[in-house]
PDB file of N, CA, C and O in Angstrom, chain B, residues numbered from 101:
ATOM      1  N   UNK B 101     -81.604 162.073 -28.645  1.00  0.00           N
ATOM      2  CA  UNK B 101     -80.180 162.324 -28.627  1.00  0.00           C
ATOM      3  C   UNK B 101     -79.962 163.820 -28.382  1.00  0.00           C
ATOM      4  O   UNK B 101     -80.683 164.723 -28.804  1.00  0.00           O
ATOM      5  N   UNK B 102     -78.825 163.948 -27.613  1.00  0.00           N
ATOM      6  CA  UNK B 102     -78.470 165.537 -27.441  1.00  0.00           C
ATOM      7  C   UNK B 102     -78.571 166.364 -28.973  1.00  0.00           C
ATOM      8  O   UNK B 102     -78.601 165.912 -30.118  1.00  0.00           O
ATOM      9  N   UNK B 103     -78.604 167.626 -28.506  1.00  0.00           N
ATOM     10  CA  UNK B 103     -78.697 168.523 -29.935  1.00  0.00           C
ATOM     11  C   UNK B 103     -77.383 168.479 -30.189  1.00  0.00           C
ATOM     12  O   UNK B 103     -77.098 168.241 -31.363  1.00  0.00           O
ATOM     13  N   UNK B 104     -75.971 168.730 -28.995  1.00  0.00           N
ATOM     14  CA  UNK B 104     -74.710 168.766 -29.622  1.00  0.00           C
ATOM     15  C   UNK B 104     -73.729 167.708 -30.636  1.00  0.00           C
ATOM     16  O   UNK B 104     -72.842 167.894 -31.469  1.00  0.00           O
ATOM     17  N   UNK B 105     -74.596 166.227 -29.919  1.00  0.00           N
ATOM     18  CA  UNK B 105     -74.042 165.491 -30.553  1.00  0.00           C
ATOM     19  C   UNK B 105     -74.740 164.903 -32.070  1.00  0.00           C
ATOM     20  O   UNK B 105     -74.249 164.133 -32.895  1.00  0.00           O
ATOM     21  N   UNK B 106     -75.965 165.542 -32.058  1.00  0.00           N
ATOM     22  CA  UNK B 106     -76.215 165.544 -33.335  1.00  0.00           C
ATOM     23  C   UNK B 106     -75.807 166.584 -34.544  1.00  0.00           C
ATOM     24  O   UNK B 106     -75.686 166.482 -35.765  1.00  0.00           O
ATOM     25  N   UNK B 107     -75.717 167.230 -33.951  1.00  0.00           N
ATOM     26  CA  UNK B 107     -74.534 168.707 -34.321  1.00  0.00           C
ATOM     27  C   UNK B 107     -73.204 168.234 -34.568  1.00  0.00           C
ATOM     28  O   UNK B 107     -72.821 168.471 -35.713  1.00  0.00           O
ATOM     29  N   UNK B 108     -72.299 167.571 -33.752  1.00  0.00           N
ATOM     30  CA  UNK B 108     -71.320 166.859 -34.550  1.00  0.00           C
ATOM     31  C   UNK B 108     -71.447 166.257 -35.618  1.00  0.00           C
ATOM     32  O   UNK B 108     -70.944 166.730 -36.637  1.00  0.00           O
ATOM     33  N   UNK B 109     -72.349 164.733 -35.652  1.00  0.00           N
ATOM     34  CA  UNK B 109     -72.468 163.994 -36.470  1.00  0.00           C
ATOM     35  C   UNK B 109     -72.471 164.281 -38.044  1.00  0.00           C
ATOM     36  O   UNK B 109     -71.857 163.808 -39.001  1.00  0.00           O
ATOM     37  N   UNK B 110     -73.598 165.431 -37.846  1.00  0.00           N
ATOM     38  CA  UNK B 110     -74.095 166.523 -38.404  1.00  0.00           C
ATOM     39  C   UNK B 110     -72.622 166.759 -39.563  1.00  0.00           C
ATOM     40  O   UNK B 110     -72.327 166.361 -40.689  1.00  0.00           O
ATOM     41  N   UNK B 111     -72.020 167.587 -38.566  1.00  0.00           N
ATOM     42  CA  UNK B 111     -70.463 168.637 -39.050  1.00  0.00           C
ATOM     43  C   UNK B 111     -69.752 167.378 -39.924  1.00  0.00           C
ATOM     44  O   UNK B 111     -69.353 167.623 -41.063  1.00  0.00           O
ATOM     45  N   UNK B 112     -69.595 165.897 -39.301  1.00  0.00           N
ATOM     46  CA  UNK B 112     -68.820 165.003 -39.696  1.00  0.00           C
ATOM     47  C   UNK B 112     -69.100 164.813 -41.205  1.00  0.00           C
ATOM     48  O   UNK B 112     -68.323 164.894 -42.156  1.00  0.00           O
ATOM     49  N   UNK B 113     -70.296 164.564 -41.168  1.00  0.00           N
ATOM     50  CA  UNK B 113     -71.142 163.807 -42.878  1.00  0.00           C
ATOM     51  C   UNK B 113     -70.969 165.373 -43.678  1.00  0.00           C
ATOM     52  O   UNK B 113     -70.516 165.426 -44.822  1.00  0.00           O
ATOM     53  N   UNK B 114     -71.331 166.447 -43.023  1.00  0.00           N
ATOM     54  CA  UNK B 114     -70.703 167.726 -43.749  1.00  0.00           C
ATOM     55  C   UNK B 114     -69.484 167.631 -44.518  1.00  0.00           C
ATOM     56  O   UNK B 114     -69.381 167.694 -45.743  1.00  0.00           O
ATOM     57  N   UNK B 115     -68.412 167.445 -43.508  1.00  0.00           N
ATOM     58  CA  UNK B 115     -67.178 167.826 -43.831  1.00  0.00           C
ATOM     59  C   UNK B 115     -66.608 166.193 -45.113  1.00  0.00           C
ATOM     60  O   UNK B 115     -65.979 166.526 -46.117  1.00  0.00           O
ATOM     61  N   UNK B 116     -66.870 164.816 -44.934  1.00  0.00           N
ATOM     62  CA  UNK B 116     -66.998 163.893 -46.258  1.00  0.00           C
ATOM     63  C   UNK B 116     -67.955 164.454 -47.271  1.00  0.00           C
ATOM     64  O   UNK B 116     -67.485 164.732 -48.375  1.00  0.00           O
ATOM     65  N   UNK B 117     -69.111 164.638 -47.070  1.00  0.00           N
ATOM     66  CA  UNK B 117     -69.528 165.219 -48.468  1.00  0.00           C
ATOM     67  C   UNK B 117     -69.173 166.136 -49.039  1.00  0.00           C
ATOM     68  O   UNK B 117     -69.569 166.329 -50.188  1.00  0.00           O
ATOM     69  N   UNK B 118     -68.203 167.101 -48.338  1.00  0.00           N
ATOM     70  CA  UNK B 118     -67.456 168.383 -49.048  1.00  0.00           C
ATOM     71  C   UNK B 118     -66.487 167.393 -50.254  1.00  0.00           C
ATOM     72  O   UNK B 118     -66.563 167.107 -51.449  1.00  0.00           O
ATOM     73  N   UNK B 119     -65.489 167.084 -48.975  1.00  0.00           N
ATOM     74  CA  UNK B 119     -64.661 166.171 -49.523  1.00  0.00           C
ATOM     75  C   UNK B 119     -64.775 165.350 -50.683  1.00  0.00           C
ATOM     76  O   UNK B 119     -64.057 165.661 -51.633  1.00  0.00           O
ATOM     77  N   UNK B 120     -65.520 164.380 -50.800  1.00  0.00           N
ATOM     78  CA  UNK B 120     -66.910 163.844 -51.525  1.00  0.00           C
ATOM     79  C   UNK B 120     -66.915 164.599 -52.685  1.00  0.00           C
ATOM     80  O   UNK B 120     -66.259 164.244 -53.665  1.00  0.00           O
ATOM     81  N   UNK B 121     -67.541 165.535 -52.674  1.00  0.00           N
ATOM     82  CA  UNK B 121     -67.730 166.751 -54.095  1.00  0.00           C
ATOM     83  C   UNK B 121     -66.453 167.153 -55.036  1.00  0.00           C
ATOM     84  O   UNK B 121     -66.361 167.112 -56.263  1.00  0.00           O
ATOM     85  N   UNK B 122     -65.467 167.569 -54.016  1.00  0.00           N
ATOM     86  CA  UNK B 122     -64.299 168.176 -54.492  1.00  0.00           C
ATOM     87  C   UNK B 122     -63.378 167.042 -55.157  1.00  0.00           C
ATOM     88  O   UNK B 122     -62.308 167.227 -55.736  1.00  0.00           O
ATOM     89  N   UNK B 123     -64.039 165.829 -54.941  1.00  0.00           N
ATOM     90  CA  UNK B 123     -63.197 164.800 -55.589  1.00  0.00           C
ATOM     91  C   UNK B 123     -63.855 164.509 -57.201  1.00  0.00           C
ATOM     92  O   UNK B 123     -63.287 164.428 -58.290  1.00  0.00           O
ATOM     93  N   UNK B 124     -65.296 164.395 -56.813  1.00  0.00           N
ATOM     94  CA  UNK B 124     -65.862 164.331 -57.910  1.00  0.00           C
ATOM     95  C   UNK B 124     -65.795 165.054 -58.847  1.00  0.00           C
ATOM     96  O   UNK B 124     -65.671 164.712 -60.023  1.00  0.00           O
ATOM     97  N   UNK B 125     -65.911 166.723 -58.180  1.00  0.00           N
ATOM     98  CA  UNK B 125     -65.989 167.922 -59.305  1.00  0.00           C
ATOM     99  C   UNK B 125     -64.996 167.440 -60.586  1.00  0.00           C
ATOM    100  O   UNK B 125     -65.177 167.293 -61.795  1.00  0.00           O
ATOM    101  N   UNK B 126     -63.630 167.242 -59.494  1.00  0.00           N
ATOM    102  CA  UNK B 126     -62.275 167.652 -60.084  1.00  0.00           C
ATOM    103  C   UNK B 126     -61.795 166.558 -61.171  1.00  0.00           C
ATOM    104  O   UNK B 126     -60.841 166.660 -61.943  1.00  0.00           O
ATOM    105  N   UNK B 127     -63.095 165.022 -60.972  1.00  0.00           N
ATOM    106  CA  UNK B 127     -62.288 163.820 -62.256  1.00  0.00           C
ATOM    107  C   UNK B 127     -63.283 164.193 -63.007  1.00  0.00           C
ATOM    108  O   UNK B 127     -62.904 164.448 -64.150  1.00  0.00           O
ATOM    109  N   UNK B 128     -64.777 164.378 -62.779  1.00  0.00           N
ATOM    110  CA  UNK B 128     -65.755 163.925 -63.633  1.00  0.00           C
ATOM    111  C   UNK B 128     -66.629 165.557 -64.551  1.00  0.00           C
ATOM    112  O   UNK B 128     -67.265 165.631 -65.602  1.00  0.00           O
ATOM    113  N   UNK B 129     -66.128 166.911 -63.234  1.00  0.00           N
ATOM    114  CA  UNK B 129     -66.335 168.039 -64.272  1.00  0.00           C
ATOM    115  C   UNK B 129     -68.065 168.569 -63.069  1.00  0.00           C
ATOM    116  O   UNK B 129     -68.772 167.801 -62.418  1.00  0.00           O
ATOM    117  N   UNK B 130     -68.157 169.689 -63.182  1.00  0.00           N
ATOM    118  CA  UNK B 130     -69.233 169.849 -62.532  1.00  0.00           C
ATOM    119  C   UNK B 130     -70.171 170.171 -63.036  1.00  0.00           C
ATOM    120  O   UNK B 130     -71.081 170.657 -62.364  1.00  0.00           O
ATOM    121  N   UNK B 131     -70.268 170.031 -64.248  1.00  0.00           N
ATOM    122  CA  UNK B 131     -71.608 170.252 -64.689  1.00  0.00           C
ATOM    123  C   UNK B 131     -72.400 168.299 -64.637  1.00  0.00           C
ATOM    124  O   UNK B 131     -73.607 168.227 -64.869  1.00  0.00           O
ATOM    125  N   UNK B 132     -71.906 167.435 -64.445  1.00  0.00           N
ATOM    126  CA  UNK B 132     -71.963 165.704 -64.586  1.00  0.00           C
ATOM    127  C   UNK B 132     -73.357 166.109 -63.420  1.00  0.00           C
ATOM    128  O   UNK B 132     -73.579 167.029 -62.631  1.00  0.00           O
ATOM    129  N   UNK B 133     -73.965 165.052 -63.780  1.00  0.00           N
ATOM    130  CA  UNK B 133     -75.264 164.732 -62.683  1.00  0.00           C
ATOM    131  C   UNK B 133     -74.654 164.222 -61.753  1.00  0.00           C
ATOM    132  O   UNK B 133     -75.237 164.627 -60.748  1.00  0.00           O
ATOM    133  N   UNK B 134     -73.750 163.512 -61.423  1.00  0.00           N
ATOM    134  CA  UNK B 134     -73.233 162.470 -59.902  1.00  0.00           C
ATOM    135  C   UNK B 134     -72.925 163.840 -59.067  1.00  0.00           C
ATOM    136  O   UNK B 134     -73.628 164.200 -58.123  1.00  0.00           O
ATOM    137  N   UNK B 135     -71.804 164.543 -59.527  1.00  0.00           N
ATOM    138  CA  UNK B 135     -71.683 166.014 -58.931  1.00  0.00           C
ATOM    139  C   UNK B 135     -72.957 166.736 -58.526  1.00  0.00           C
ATOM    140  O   UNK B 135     -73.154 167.082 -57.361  1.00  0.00           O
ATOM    141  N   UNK B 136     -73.940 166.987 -59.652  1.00  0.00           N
ATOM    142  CA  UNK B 136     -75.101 168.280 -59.089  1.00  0.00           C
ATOM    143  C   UNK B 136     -75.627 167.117 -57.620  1.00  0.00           C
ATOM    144  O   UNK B 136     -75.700 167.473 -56.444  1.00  0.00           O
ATOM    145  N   UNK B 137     -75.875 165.961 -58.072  1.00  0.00           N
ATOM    146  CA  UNK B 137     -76.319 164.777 -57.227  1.00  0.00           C
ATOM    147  C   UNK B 137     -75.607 165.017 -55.900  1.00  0.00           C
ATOM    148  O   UNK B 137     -76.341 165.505 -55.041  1.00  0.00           O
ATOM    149  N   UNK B 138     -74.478 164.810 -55.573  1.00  0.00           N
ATOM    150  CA  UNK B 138     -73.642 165.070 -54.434  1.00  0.00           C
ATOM    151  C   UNK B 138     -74.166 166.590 -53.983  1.00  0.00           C
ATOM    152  O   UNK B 138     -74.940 166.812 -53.052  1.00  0.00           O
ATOM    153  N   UNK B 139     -73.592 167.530 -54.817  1.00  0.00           N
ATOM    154  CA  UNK B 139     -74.078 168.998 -54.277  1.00  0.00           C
ATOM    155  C   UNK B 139     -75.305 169.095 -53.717  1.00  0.00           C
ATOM    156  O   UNK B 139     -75.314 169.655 -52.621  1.00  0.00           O
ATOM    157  N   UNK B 140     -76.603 168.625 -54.243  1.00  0.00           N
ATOM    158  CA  UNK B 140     -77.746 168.722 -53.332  1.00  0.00           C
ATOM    159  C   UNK B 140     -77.805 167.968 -52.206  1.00  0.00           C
ATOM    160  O   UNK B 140     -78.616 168.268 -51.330  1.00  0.00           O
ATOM    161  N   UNK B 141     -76.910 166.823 -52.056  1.00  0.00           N
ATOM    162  CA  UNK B 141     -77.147 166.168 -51.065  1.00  0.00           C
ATOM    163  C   UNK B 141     -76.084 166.543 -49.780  1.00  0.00           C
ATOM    164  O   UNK B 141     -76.225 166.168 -48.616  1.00  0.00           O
ATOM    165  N   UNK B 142     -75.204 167.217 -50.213  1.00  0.00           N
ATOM    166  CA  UNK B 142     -74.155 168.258 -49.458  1.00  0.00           C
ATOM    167  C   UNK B 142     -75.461 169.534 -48.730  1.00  0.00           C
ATOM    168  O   UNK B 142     -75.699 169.619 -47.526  1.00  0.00           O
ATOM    169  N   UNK B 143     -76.131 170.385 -49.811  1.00  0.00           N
ATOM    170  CA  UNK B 143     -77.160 170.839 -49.539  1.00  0.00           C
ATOM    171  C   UNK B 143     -78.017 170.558 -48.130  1.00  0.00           C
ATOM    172  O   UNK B 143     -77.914 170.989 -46.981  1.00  0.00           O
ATOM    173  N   UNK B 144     -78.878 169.657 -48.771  1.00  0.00           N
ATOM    174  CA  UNK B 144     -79.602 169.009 -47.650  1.00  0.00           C
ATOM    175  C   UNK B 144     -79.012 169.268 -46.419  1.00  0.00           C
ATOM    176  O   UNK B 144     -79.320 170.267 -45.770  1.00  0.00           O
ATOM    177  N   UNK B 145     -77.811 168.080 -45.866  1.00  0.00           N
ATOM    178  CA  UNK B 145     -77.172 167.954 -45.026  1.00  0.00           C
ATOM    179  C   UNK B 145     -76.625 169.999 -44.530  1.00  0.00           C
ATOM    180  O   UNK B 145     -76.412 170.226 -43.339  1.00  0.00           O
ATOM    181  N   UNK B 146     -76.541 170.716 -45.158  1.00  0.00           N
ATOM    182  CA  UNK B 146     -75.808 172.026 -44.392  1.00  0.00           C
ATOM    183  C   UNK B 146     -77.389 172.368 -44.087  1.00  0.00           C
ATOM    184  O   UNK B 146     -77.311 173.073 -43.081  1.00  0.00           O
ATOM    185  N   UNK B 147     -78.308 172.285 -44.309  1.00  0.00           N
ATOM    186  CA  UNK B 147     -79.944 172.530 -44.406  1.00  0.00           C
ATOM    187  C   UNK B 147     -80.214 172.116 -43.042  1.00  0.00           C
ATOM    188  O   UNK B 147     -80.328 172.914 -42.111  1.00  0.00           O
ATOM    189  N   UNK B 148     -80.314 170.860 -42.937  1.00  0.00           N
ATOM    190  CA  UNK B 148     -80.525 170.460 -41.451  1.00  0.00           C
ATOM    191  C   UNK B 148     -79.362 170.647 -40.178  1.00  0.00           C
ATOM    192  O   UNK B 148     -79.770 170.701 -39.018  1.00  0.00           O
ATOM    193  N   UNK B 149     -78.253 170.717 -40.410  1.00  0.00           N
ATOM    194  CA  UNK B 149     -77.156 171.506 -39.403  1.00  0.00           C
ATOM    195  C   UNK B 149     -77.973 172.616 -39.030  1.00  0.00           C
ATOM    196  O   UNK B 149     -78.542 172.561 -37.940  1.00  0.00           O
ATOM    197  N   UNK B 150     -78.163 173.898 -39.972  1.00  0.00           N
ATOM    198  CA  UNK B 150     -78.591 175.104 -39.970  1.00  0.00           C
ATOM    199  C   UNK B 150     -80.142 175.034 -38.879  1.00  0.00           C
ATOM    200  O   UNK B 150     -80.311 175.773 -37.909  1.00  0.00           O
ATOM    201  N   UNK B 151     -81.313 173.766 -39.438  1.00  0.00           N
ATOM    202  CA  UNK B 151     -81.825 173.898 -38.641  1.00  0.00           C
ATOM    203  C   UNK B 151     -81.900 174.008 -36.936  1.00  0.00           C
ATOM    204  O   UNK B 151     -82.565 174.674 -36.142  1.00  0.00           O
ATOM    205  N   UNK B 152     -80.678 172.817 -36.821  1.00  0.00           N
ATOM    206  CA  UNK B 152     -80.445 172.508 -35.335  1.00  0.00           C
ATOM    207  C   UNK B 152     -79.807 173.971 -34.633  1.00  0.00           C
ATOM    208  O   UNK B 152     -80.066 173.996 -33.430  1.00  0.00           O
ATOM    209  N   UNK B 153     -79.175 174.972 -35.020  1.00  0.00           N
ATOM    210  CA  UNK B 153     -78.851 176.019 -35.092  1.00  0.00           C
ATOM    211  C   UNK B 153     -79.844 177.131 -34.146  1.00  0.00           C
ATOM    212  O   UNK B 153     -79.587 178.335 -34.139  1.00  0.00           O
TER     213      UNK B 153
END
């Protein structure tokens, strides 16, 4: 697959797992494991963007 359009895909699952987090932070508190859970996996995902970079 092209690098750009994995670079979108990429940005897309970025920009829900932000989303994703900021929902969680805000009912369940950020110190909760589902949150740190989301955050690393937000992680990851900006990790491999960066690689394609």
């Amino acid at each position: 697959m092209k690098r750009w359009i994995l670079q979108t895909i990429l940005l897309r699952k970025i920009k829900l797992k932000r989303l994703d987090l900021y929902a969680k932070a805000k009912s369940l508190g950020r110190k909760d494991h589902r949150v740190i859970t989301c955050s690393q996996e937000l992680d990851a995902l900006l990790n491999k963007y960066q690689s394609l970079l």
